[in-house]
C-alpha positions in Angstrom: 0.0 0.0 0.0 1.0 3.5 -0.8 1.9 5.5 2.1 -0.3 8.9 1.5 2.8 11.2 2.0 1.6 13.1 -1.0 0.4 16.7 -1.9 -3.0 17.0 -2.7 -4.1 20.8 -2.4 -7.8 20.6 -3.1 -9.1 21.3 -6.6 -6.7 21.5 -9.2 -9.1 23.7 -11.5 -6.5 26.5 -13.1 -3.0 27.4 -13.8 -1.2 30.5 -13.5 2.2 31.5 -14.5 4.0 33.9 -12.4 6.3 34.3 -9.7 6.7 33.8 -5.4 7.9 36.4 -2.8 8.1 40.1 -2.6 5.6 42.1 -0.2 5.5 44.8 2.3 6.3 44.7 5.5 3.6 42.3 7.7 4.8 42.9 11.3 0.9 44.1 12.8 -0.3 39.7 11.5 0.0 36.8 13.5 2.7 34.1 12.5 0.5 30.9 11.2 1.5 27.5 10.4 -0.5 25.7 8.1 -0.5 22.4 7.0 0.0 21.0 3.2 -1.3 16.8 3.6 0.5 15.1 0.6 -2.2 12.3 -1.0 -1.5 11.1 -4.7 2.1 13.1 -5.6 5.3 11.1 -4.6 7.3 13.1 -2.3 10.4 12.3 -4.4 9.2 14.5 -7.4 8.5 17.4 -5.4 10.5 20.2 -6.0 9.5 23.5 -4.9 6.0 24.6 -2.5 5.9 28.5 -2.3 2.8 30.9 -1.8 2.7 33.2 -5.4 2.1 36.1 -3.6 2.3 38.0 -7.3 0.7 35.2 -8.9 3.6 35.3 -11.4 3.4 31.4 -11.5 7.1 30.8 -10.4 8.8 29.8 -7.2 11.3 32.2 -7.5 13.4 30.9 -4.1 14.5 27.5 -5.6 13.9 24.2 -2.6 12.5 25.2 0.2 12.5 22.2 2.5 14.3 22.8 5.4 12.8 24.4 8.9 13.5 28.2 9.2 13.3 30.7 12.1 11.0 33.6 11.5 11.1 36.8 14.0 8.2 39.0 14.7 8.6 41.6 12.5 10.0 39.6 9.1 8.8 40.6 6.3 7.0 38.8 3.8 10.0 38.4 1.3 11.6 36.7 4.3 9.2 34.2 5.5 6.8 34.0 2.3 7.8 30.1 2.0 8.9 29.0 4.7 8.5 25.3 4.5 9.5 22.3 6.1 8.2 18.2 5.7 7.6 15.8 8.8 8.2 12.3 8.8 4.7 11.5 8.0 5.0 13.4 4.4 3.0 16.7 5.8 4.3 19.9 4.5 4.2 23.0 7.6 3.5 26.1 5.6 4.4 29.4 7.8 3.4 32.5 7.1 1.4 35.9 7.4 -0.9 35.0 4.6 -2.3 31.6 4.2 -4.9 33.1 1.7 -2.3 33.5 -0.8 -2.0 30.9 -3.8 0.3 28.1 -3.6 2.6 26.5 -6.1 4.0 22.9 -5.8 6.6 22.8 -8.9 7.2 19.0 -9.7 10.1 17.1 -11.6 9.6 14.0 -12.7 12.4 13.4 -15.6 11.6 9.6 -16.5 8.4 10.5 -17.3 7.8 14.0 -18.5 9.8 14.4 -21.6 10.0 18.1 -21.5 11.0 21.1 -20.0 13.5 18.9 -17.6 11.1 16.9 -16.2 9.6 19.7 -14.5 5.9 20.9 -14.2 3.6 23.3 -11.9 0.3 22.8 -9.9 -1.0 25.9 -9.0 -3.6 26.2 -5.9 -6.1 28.3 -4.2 -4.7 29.7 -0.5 -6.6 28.3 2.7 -9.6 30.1 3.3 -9.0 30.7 6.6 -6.8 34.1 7.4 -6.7 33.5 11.3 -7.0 30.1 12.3 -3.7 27.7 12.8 -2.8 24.3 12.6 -5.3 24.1 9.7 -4.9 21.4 7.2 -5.2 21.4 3.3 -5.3 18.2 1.4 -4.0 18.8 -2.2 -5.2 16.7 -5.0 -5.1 16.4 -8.9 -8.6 16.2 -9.4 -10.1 19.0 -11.2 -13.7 17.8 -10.3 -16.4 19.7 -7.6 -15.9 18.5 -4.4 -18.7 16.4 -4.3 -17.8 14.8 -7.4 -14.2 14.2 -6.3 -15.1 13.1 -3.0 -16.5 9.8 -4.9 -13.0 9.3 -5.8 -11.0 10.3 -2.9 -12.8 8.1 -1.1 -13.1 4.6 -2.1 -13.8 2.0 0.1 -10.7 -0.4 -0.5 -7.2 0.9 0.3 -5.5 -0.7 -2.7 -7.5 0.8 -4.6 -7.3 4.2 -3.6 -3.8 4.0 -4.0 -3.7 2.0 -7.5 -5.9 4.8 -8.5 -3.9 7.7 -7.1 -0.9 6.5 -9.1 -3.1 6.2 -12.2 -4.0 9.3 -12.0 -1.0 11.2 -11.5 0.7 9.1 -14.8 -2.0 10.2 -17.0 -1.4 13.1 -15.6 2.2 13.5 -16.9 1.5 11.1 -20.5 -1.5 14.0 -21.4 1.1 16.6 -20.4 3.6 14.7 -23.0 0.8 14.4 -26.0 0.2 18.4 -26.1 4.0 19.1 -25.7 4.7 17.0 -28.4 2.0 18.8 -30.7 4.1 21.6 -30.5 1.7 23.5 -27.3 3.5 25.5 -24.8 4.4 24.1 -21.4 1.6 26.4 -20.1 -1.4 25.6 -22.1 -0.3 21.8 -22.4 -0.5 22.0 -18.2 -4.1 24.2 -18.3 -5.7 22.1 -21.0 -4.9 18.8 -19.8 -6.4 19.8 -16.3 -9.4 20.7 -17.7 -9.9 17.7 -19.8 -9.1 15.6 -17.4 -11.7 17.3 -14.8 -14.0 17.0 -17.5 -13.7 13.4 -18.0 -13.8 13.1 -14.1 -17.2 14.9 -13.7 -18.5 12.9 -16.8 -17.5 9.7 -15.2 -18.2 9.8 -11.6 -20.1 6.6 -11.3 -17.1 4.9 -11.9 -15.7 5.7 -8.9 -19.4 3.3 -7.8 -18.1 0.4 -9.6 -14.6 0.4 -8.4 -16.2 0.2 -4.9 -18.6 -2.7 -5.9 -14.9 -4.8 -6.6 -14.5 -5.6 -3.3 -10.8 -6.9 -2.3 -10.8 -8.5 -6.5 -7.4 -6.4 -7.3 -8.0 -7.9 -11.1 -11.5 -6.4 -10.8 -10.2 -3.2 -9.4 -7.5 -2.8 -12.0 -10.2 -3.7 -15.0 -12.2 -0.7 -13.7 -9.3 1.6 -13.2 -8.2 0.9 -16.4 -11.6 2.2 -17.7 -11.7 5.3 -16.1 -7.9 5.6 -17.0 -8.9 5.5 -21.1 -11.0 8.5 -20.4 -8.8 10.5 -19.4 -6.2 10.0 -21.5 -6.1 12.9 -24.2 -6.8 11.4 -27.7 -6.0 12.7 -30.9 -9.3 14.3 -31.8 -9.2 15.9 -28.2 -5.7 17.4 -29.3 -7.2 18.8 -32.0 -9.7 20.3 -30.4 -7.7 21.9 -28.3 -4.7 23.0 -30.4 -7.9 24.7 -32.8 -8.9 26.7 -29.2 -5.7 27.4 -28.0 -3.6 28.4 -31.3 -5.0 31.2 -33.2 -5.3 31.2 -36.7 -2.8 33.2 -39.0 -5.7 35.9 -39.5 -6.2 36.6 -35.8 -2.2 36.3 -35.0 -1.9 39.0 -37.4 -3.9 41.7 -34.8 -1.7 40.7 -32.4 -1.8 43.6 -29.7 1.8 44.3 -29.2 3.8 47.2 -30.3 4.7 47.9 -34.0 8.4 46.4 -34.7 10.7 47.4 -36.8 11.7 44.7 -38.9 16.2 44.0 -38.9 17.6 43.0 -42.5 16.9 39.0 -43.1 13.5 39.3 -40.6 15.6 36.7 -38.4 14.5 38.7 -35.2 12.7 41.5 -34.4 14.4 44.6 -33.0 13.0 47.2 -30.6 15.8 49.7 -30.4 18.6 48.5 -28.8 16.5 45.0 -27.6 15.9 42.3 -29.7 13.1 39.7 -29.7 14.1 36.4 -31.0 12.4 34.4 -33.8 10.8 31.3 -33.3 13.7 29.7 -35.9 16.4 31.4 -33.4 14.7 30.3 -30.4 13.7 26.5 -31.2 17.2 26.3 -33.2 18.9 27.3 -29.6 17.4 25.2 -26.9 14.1 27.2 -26.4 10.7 27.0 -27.0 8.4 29.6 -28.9 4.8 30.0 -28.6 1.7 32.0 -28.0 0.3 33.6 -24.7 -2.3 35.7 -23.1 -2.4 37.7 -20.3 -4.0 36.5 -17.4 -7.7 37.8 -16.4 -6.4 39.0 -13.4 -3.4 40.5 -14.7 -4.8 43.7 -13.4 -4.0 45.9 -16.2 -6.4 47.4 -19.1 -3.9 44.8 -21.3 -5.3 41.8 -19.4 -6.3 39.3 -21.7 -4.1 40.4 -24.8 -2.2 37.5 -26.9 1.5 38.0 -26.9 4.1 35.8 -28.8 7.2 34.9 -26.5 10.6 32.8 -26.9 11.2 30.7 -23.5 14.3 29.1 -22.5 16.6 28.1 -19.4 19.5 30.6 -18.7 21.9 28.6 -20.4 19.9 28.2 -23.7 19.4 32.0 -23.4 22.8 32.9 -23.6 23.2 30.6 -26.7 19.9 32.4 -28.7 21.4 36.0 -27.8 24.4 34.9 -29.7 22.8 34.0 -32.6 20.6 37.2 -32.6 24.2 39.0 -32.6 23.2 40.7 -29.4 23.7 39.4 -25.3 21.6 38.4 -22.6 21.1 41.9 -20.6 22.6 42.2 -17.1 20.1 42.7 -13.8 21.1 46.3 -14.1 20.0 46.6 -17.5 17.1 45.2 -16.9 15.8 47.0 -13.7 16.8 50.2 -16.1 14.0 49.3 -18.1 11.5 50.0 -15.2 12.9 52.7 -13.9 13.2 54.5 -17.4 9.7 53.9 -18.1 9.1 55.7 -14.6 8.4 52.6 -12.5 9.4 51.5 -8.9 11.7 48.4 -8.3 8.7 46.0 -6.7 6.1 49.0 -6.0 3.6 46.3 -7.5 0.2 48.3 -7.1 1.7 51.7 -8.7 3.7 49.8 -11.4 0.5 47.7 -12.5 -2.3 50.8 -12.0 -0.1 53.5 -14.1 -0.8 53.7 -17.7 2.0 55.5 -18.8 4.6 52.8 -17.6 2.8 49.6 -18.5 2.7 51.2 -22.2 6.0 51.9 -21.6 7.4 48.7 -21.4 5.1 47.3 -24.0 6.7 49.4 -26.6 9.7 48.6 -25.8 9.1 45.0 -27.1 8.4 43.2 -22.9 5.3 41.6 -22.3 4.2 40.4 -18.4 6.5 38.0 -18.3 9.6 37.3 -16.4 13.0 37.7 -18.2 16.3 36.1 -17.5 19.3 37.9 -16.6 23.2 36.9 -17.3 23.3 37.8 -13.3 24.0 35.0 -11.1 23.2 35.0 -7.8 26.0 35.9 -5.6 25.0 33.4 -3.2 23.9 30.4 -5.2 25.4 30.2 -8.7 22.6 27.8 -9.8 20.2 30.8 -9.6 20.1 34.1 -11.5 18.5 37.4 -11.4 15.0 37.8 -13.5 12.9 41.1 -13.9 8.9 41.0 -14.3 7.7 44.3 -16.0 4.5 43.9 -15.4 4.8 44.8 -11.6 8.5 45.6 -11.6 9.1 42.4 -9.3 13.3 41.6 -8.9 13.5 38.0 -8.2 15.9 35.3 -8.4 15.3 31.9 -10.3 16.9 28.1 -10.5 18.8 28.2 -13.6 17.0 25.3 -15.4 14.0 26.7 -15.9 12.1 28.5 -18.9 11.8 31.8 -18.6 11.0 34.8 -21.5 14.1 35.8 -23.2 15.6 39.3 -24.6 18.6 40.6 -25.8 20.5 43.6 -25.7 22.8 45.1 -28.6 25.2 47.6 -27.9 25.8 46.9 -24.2 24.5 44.3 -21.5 
């Protein structure tokens, strides 16, 4: 039997693709521990858990699994994931804010043939802001919680955990079938937990028939290996959802970003002295190329607009600024951008609510992303500096992951 040390935040329902930490000062609110209950996620794929306090979508403070002392008075960009696991796999979560989103980044690299293995769940906070010592089970089911109580639930242990396991592995193969149709890591992760709730709510009385097995394992497997072939994304299903999520050439052509200005050969796309690769750059250098819109809650009159946007890890970021000619920009570079555009290094509710500067940015060829930096981190060479623009965040990030990429001619 499968021990239940295993994340299971409530309803997996939406994803969001941002970044952890930052804040004012919180030294009026009461220090809470929370507690994360692991059911259905090994604990050996589990990379990161942060809150995503600017629901950026990133853990920007790389593993955070180690017990931490927090002083009255710390502020939340010192104590916004403080985290540590007990023996019986439960995650304690303190912090000021328990309402705030949670991440749990996952690697699983002999299964997930992308992006390094790697891949977020993103979570609703507890709704509680005062009580501690509460507990939050964190699951995979994008179902109603009636719905998925049929499955988390089931009367035989076995097959709980049989179907836990299943789960989570169609999971990561649906996650493979949109990558490999050429779907960003994003709307591959989105897509497949929506048609996988789908096929959840659609085939609830299932969950009925696993329970009427008994203790017959073959019986159990039989009808875990039904519910299993629905959720597995087929090739029509891909369709379908590469028709949704990939505009057509006519509506990628009223894209809403600024007006380029085209550099001889059309091999990349120059904003003054920045440089936006192309997708052949990009793909030819390690990264990946794709469509994105902003967020609903992105806060900004821009929400909702379509954006195209080169991703990579640092290293592969380095490599496609070479073959645009140009360099991947210094942290000081970067942050100049902000400030030039008459924004506030992580003054997030000014940045976001002035017109003037989120234009600004926009025209300079940035979208709401984060961008990498050729800034390591002092402390942790594995890490580099990354600048959001959207809010004017300063974070740091784990080298291996895909982040927007820009580069710079005629300086760093």
């Amino acid at each position: 039997m499968i021990k239940k040390i295993f994340i299971s935040l409530g309803m997996v329902l939406l994803l969001s693709f941002t970044s952890c930490g930052g804040g004012s000062s919180e030294e009026a609110k009461a220090l809470l521990q929370k507690i994360l209950q692991f059911v259905g996620i090994p604990q050996e794929i589990v990379v990161n858990i942060c809150q995503d306090e600017n629901r950026d979508g990133i853990c920007g403070g790389g593993e955070l699994f180690t017990k931490v002392t927090i002083n009255k008075g710390d502020s939340v960009d010192d104590i916004w994931a403080k985290i540590s696991l007990t023996e019986d796999g439960r995650y304690f979560l303190e912090t000021y804010d328990a309402t705030l989103p949670i991440l749990v980044e996952l690697q699983d690299v002999a299964k997930i043939d992308y992006d390094d293995g790697k891949f977020t769940l993103a979570f609703d906070g507890f709704t509680s802001k005062e009580d501690d010592n509460e507990t939050k089970e964190v699951s995979i089911f994008a179902i109603s919680t009636t719905e998925a109580d049929k499955f988390r639930t089931l009367q035989n242990q076995e097959a709980q955990d049989k179907f836990y396991t299943t789960l989570l592995n169609d999971l990561e193969t649906n996650i493979n079938t949109l990558r490999a149709n050429e779907l960003d890591k994003q709307t591959a992760m989105s897509a497949t937990i929506k048609e996988m709730g789908d096929e959840t709510k659609a085939n609830q009385a299932q969950a009925d028939k696993i329970n009427g097995c008994d203790n017959n394992q073959t019986c159990v497997d039989e009808e875990i290996k039904k519910i299993s072939n629905e959720l597995i994304i087929t090739d029509s299903e891909v369709a379908e959802i590469k028709a949704k999520e990939q505009p057509s050439q006519e509506t990628s052509a009223t894209l809403s970003e600024p007006t380029p200005t085209p550099v001889a050969g059309g091999e990349e796309i120059q904003y003054g002295q920045w440089v936006k690769p192309s997708r052949s750059v990009c793909e030819s250098s390690g990264g990946n190329y794709g469509e994105f819109t902003t967020s609903a809650d992105d806060g900004t009159k821009y929400e909702g607009t379509l954006y195209t946007e080169c991703w990579a890890n640092w290293e592969n970021a380095h490599t496609i600024c070479s073959a645009t000619g140009g360099v991947l920009p210094n942290n000081e570079t970067l942050k100049a951008v902000v400030t030039d555009c008459g924004g506030v290094i992580d003054d997030y509710e000014n940045n976001r609510n002035s017109e003037s500067y989120q234009a600004c940015y926009r025209e300079k060829g940035f979208t709401s992303s984060y961008y990498w930096s050729s800034t390591s981190d002092a402390s942790d060479s594995s890490n580099a500096w990354i600048v959001n623009f959207s809010n004017g965040h300063v974070d740091w990030n784990d080298k291996t992951y895909e982040l927007s990429v820009r580069c710079v001619r005629g300086g760093q």
